[in-house]
Backbone as numpy.savetxt, mean C-alpha at the origin, in Angstrom:
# Nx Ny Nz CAx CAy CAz Cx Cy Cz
-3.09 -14.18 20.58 -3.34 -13.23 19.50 -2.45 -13.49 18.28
-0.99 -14.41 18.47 0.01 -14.70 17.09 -1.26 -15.19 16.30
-1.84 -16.27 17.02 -2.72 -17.60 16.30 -3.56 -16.53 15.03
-4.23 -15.31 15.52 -5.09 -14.98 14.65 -4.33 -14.17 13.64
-3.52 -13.95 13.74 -2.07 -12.80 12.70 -1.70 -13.93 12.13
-1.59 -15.23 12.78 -1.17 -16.31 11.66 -2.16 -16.98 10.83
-3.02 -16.64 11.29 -4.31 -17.31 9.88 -4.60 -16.04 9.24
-4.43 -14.73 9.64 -4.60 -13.97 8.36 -3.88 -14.06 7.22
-2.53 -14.17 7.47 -1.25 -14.02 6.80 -1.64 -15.69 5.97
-2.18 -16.65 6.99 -1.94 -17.81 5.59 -3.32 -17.75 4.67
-4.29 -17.13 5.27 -5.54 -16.78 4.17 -5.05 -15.62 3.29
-4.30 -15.13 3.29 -4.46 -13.57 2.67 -3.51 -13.70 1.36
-2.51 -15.06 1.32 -2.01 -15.69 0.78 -2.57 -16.23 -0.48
-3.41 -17.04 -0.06 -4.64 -17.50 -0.70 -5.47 -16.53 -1.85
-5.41 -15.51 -1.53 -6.79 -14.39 -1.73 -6.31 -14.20 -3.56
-8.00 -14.03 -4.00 -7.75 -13.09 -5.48 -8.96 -12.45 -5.32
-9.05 -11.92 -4.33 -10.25 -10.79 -4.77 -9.68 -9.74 -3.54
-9.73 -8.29 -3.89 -9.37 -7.11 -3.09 -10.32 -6.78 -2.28
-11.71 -7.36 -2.13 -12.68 -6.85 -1.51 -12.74 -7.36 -0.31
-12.15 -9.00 -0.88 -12.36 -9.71 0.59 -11.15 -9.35 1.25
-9.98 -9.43 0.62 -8.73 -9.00 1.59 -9.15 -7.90 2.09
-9.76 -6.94 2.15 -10.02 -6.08 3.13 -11.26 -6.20 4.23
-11.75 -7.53 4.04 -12.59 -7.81 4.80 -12.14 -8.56 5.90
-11.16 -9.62 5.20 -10.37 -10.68 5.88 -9.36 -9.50 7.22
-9.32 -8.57 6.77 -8.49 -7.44 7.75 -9.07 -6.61 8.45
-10.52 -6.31 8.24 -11.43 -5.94 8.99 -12.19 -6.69 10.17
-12.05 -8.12 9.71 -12.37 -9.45 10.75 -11.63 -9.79 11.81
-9.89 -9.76 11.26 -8.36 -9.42 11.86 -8.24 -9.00 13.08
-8.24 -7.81 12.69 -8.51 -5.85 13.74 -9.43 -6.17 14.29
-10.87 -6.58 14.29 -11.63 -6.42 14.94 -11.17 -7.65 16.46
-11.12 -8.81 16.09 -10.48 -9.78 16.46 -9.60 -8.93 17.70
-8.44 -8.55 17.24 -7.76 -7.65 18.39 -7.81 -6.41 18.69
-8.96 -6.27 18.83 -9.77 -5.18 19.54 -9.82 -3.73 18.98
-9.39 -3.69 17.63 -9.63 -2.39 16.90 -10.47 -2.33 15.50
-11.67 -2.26 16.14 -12.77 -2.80 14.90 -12.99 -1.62 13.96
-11.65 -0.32 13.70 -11.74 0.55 12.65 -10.58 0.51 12.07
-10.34 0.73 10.79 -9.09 0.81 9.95 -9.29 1.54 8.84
-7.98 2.14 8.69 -8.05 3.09 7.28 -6.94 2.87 6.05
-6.98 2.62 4.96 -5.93 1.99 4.40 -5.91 3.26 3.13
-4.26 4.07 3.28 -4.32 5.40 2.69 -3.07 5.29 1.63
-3.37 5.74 0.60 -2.36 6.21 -0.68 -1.68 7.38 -0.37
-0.55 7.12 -0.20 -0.47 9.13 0.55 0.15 9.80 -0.69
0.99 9.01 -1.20 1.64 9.77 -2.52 1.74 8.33 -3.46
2.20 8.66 -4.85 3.01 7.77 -5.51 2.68 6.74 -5.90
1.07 7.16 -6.13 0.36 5.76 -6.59 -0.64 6.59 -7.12
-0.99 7.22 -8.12 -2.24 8.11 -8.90 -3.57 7.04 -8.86
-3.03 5.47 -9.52 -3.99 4.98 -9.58 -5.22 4.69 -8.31
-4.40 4.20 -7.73 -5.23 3.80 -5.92 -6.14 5.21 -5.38
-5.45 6.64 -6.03 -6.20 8.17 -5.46 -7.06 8.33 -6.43
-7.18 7.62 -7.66 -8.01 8.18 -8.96 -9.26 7.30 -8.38
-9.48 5.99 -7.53 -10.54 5.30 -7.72 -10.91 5.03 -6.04
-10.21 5.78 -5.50 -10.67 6.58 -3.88 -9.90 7.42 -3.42
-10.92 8.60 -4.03 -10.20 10.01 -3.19 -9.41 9.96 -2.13
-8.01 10.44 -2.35 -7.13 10.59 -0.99 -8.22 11.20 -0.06
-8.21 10.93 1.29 -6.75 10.29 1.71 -6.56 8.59 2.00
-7.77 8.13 1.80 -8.03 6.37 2.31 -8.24 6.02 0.80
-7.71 5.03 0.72 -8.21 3.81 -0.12 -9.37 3.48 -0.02
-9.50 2.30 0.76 -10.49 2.23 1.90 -10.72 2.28 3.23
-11.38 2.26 3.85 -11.53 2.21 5.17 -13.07 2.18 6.08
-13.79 1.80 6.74 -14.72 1.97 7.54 -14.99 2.98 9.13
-14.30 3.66 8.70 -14.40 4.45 10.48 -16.07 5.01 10.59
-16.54 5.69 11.59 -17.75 5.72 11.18 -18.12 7.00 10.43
-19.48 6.97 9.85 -19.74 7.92 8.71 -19.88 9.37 9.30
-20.15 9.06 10.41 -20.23 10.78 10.65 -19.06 11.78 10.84
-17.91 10.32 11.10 -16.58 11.46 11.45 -15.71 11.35 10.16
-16.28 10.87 8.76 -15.67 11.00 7.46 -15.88 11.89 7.47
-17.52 12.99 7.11 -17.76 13.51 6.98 -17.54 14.84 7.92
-17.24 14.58 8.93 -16.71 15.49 9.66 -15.34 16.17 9.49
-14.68 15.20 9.08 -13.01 15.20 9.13 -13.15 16.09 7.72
-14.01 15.82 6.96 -14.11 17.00 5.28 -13.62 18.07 5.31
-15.65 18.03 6.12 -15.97 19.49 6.23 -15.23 20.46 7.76
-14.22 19.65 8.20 -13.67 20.18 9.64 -12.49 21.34 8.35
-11.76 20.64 7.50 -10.44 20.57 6.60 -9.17 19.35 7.53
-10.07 18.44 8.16 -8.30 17.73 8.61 -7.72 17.23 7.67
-8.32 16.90 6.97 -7.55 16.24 5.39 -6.03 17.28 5.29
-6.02 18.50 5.51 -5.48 19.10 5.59 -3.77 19.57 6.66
-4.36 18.88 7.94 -3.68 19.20 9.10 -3.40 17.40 9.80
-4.17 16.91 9.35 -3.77 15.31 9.96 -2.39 14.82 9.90
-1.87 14.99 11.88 -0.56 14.23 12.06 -0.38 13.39 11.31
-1.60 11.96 11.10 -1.36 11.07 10.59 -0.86 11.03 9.09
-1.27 11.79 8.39 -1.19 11.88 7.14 0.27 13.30 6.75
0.61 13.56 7.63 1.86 14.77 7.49 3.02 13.74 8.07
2.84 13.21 9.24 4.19 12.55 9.58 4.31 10.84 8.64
3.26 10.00 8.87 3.45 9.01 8.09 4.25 8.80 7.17
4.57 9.16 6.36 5.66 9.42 5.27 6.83 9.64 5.43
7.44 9.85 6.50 8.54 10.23 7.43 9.17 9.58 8.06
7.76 8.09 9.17 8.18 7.57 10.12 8.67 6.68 9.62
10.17 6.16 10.38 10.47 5.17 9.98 9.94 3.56 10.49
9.27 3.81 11.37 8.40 2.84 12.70 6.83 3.09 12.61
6.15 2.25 13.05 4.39 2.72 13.33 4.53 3.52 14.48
3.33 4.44 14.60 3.48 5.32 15.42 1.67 5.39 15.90
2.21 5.41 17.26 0.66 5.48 17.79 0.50 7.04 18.14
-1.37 6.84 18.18 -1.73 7.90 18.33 -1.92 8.90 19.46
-1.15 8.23 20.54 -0.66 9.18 21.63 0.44 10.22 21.51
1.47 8.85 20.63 2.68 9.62 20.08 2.71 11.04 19.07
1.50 10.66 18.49 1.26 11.83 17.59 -0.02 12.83 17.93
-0.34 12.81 19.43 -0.87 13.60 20.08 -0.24 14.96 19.85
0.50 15.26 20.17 1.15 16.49 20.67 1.08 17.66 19.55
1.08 17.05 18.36 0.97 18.06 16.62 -0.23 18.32 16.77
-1.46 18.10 17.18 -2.99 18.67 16.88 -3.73 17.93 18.11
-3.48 18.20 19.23 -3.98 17.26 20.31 -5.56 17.69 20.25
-6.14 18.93 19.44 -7.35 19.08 19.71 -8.12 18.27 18.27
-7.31 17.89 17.47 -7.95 16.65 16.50 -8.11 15.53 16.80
-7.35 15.22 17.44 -7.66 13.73 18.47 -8.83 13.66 19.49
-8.82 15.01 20.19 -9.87 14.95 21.34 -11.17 14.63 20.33
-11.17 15.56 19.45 -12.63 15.59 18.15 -12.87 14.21 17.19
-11.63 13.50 16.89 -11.70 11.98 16.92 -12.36 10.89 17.90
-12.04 11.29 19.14 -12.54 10.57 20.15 -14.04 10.84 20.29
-14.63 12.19 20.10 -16.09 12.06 19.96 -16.68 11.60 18.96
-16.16 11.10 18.38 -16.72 10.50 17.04 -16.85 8.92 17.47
-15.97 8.72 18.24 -15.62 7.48 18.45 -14.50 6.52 17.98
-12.99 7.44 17.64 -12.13 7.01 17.34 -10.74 7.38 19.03
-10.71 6.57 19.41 -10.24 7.25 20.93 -8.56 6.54 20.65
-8.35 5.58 20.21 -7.30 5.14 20.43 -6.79 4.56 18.97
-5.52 4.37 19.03 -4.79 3.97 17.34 -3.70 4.20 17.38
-3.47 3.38 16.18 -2.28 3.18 15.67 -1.74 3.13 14.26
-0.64 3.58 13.86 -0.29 4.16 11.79 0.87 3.67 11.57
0.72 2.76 10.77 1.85 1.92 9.90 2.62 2.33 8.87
3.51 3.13 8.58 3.54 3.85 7.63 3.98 2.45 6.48
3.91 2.27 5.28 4.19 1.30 4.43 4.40 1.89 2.68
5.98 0.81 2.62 6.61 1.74 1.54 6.39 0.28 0.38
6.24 0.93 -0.51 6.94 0.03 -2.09 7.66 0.90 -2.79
8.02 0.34 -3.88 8.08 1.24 -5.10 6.99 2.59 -5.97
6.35 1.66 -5.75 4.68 2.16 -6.30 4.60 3.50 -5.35
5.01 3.83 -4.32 4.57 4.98 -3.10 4.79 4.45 -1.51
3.85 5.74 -1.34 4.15 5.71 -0.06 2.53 5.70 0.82
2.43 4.42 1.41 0.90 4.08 1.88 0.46 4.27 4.10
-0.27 4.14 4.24 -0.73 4.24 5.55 -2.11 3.37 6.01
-1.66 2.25 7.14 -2.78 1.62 7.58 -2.76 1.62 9.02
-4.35 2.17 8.97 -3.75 2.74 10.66 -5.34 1.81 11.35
-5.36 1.22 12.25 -6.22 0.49 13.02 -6.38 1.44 14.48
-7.96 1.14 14.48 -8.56 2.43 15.79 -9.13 1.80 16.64
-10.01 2.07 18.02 -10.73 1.61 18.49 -11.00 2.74 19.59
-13.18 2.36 19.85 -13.43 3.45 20.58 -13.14 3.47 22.23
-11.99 2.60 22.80 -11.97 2.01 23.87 -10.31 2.96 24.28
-10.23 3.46 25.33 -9.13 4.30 25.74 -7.98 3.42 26.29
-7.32 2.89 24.90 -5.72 2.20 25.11 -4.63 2.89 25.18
-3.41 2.07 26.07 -2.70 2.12 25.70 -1.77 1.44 24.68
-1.02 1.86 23.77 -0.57 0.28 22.90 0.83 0.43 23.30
0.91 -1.17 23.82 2.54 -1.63 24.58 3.34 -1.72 23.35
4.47 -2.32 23.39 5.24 -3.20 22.38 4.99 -3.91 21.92
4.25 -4.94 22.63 3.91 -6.50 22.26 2.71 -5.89 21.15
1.73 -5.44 21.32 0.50 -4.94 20.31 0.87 -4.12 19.21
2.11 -3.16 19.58 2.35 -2.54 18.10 3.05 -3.87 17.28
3.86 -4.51 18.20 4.53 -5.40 16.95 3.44 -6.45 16.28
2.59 -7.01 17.11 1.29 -7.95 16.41 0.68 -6.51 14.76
0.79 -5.68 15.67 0.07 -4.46 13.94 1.30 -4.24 13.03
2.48 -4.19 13.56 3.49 -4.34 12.22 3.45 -5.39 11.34
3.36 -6.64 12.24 3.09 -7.50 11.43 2.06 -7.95 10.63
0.91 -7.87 11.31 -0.45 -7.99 10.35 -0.51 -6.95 9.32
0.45 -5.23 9.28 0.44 -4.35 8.00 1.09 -5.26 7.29
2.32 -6.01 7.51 3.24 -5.98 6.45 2.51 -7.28 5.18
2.17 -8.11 6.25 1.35 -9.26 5.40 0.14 -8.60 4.86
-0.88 -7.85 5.28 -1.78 -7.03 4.44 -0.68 -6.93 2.89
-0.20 -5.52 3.32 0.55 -5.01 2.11 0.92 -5.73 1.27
1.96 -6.78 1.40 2.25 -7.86 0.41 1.02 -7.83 -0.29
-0.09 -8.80 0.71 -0.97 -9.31 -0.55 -1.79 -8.29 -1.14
-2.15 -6.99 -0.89 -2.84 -5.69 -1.41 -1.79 -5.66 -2.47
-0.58 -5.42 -3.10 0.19 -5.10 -3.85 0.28 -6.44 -4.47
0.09 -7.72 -4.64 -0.06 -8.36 -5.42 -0.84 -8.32 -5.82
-2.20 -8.45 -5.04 -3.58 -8.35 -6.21 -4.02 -7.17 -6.91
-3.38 -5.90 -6.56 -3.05 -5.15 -7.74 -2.70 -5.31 -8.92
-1.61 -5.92 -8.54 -0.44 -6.44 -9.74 -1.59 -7.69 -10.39
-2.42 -8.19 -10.18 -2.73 -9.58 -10.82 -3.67 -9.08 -11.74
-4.35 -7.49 -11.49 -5.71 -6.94 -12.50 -5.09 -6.77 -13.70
-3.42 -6.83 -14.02 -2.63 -6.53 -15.31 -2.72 -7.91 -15.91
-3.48 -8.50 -16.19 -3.70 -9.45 -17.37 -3.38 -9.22 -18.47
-4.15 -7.99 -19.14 -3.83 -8.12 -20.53 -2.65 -6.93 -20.19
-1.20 -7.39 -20.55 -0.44 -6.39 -20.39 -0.03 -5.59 -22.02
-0.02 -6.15 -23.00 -0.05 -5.32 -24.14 1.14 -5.43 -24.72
2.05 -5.94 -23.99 3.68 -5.82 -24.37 3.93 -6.28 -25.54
5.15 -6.17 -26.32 5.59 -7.34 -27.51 6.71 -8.40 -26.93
6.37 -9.62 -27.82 7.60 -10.98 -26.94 8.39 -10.12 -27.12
9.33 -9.05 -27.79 10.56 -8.39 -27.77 10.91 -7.47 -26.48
9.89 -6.51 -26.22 9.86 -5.90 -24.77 10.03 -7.09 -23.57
9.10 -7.70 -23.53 9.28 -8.60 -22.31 10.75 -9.28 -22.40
11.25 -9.40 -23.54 12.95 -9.83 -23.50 13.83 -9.16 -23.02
13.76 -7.88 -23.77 14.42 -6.77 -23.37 14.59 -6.36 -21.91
12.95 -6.81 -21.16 12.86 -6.31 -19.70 13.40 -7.44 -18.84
13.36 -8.76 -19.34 13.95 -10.03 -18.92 15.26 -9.87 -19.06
16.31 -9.36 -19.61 17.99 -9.31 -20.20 18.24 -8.01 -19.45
17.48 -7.21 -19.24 17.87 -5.91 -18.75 17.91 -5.97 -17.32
16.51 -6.72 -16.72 16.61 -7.17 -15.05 18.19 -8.03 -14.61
18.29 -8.75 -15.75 19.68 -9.75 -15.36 20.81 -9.11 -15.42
21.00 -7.76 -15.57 21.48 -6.72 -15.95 23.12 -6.67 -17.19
22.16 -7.66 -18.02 22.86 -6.95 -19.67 22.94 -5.78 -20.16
24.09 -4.98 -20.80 23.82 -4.05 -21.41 22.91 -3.37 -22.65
22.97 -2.70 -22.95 22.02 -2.34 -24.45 22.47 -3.04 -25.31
24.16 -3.10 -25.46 24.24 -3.48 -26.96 24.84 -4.92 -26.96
24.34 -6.13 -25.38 24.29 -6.78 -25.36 22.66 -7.56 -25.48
21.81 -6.77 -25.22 20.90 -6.85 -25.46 20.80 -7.32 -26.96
20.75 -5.66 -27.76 21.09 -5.88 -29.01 21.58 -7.26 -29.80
22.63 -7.40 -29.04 23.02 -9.03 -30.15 21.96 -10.00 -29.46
21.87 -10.10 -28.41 21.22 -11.43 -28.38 19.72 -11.15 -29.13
18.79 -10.06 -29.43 17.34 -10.39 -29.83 17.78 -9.50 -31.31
18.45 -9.42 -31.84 18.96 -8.42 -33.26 17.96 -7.29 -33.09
18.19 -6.60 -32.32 17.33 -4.88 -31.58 18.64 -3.70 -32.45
18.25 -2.73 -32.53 18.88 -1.62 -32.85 18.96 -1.07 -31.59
19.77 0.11 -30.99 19.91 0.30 -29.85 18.55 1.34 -29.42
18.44 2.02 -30.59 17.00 2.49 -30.54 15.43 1.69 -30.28
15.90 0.40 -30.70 14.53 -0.48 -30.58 14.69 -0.95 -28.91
15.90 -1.10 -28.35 15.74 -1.72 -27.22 15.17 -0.47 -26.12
15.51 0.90 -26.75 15.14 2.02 -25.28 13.45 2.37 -25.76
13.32 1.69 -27.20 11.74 2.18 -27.59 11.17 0.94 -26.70
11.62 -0.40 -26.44 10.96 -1.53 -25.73 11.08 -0.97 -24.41
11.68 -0.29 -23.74 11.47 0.02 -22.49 10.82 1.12 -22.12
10.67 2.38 -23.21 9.69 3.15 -23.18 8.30 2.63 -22.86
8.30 1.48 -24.06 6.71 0.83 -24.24 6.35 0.10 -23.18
7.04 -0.35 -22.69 6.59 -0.66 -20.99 6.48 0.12 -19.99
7.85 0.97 -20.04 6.76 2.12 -18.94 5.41 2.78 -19.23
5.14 2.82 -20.01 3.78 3.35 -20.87 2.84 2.34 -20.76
2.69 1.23 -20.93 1.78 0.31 -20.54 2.07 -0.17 -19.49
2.51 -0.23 -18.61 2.54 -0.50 -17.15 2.23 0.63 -16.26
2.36 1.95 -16.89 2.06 2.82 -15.99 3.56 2.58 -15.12
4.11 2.82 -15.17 5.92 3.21 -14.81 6.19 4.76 -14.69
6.53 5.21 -14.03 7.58 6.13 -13.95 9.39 6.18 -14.81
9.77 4.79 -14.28 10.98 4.62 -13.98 11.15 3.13 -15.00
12.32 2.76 -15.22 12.39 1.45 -14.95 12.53 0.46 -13.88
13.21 1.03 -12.44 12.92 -0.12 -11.63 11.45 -0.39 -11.26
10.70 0.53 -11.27 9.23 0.45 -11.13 8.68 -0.77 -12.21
9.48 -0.69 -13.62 8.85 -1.42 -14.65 9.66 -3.12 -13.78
10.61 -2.91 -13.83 10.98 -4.62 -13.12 9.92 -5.23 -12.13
9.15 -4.58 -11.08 8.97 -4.61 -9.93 7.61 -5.00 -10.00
7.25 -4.36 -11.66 5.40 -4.44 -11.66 5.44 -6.41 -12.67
6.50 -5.99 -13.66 6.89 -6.91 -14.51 6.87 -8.31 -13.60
8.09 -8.64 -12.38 7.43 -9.77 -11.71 6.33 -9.94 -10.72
5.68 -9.01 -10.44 4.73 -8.97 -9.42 3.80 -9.02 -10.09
3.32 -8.92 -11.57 2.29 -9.22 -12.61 2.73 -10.53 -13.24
3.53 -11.46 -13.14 3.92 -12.38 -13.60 4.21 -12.06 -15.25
4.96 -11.01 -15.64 5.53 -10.57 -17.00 6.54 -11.81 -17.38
7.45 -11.50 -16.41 8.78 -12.14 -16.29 8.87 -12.91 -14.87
9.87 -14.17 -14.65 9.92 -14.87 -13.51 11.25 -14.72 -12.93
11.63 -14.30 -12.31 12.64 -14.91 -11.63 13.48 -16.03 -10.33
């Protein structure tokens, strides 16, 4: 089972399209015996919830228990989606039996009987990919660690090809300097001498990037800056 976690990870590498990387991970999972997955924005990413309603990104489980899970309100009460954010480890869904054991039983008639939830952090937020299957497992050690690892290589490349739709980033050569001298961590009014900035022009260049990058913060702006190929390091 490494063999097939190791050709995802070197295809997924490869990838510039988001549709197939989630296909290439749907092929994955299925491969080791959990032919459902849900890939969730839980907080701290507006964009990923603006262009699929929390709580999944994407995902395929089957249609009747989306629709079930709606109109039930688990969106509401889901272990998965209350503890995830918390765990510091993946956590299977035996483990998180015990918070709503009668949502699980109602999962399992749907045909979700067994699983497992990755919780997965960036900067950007706080995400969840959890792989299912309608077959009554247990998951050892050896199988959660094959799903830690196939999340973490997912994630990488999901968060790069994010980062790659920022083509036209909008910046001025002066911002991208500013964000280049500031990552190397120069001061302002070293900044200042080296690009002749006023100290006001250098915090207006870092405004203007959090604003066109969609930033919060500035380490957020570093983080999108090389993962969009702004700046190299």
């Amino acid at each position: 089972m490494w063999t097939v976690i190791q050709a995802f990870a070197e295809k997924a590498l490869g990838m510039t399209d988001e549709a197939k990387l989630f296909q290439l991970l749907e092929d994955t999972a299925a491969d080791l015996g959990y032919p459902y997955w849900a890939f969730g924005a839980l907080w701290g990413d507006p964009e990923a919830i603006k262009l699929n309603p929390a709580p999944a990104v994407r995902l395929n489980y089957p249609p009747a228990w989306i629709e079930h899970y709606f109109k039930s309100g688990y969106d509401k009460i889901d272990p998965v989606v209350s503890v995830a954010p918390y765990a510091q480890t993946s956590v299977t869904w035996t483990e998180l039996r015990h918070y709503r054991p009668e949502f699980f039983d109602d999962a399992a008639t749907h045909g979700l009987r067994a699983g497992i939830s990755i919780p997965l952090r960036a900067i950007q937020g706080v995400y969840v990919l959890c792989f299912a299957t309608g077959d009554e497992k247990m998951i050892g050690a050896g199988e959660r660690a094959r799903f830690e690892i196939l999340a973490a290589g997912f994630f990488n490349a999901y968060l790069r090809l994010r980062d790659l739709t920022v083509t036209d980033h909008g910046l001025t050569a002066n911002t991208v300097e500013v964000i280049r001298l500031s990552m190397a961590g120069l001061a302002t009014a070293e900044i200042c001498a080296r690009l002749g900035l006023t100290s006001d022009g250098v915090h207006w260049c870092m405004k203007d990037a959090r604003k066109k990058l969609k930033c919060s913060n500035t380490p957020q702006v570093y983080l999108k800056a090389i993962q969009s190929g702004i700046v190299a390091v």
